[in-house]
C-alpha positions as CSV (number, residue, x, y, z in Angstrom):
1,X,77.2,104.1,88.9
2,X,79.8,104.5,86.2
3,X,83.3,104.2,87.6
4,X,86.1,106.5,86.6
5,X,88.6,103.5,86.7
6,X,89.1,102.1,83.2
7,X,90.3,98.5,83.4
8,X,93.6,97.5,81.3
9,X,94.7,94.1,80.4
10,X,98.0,93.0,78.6
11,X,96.3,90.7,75.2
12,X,100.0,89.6,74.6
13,X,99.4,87.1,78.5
14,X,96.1,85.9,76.9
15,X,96.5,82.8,75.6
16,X,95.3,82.7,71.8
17,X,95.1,86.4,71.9
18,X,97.4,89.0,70.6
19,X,97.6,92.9,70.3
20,X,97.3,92.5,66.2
21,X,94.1,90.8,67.1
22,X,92.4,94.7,67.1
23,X,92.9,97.4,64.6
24,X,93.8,100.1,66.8
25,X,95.8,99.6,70.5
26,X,96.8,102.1,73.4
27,X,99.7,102.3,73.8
28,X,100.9,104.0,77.6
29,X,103.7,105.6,78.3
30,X,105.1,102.6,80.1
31,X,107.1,104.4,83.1
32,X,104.2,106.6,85.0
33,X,101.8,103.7,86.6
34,X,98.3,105.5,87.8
35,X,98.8,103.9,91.2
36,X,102.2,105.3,91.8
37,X,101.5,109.1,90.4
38,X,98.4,111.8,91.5
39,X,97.2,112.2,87.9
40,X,95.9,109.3,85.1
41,X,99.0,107.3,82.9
42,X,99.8,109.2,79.7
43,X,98.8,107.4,76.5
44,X,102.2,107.4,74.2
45,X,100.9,106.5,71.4
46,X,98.8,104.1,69.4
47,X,99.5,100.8,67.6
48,X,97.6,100.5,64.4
49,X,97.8,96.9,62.5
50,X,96.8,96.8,59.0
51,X,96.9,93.1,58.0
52,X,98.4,92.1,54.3
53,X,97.1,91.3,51.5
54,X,96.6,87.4,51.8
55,X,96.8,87.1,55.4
């Protein structure tokens, strides 16, 4: 059984892990938590990291 709760961890408290780690990151509206509201967190936005030339 597929469950309808998606699972969400911070990579920045990972040690040797960082958000620029992926190309593309979620990022949620920060101020509606999913426990505290009747309806899922709104996504704000997405991160996109493009590394440099060199890097």
């Amino acid at each position: 059984m597929k469950s309808r709760y998606r699972e969400r961890v911070n990579m920045a408290c990972l040690d040797g892990t960082s958000p620029f780690d992926f190309p593309d990151v979620p990022v949620m509206d920060g101020i509606n938590h999913p426990n505290d509201i009747s309806h899922p967190e709104r996504q704000a936005g997405v991160l996109r990291f493009e590394r440099a030339a060199g890097f």
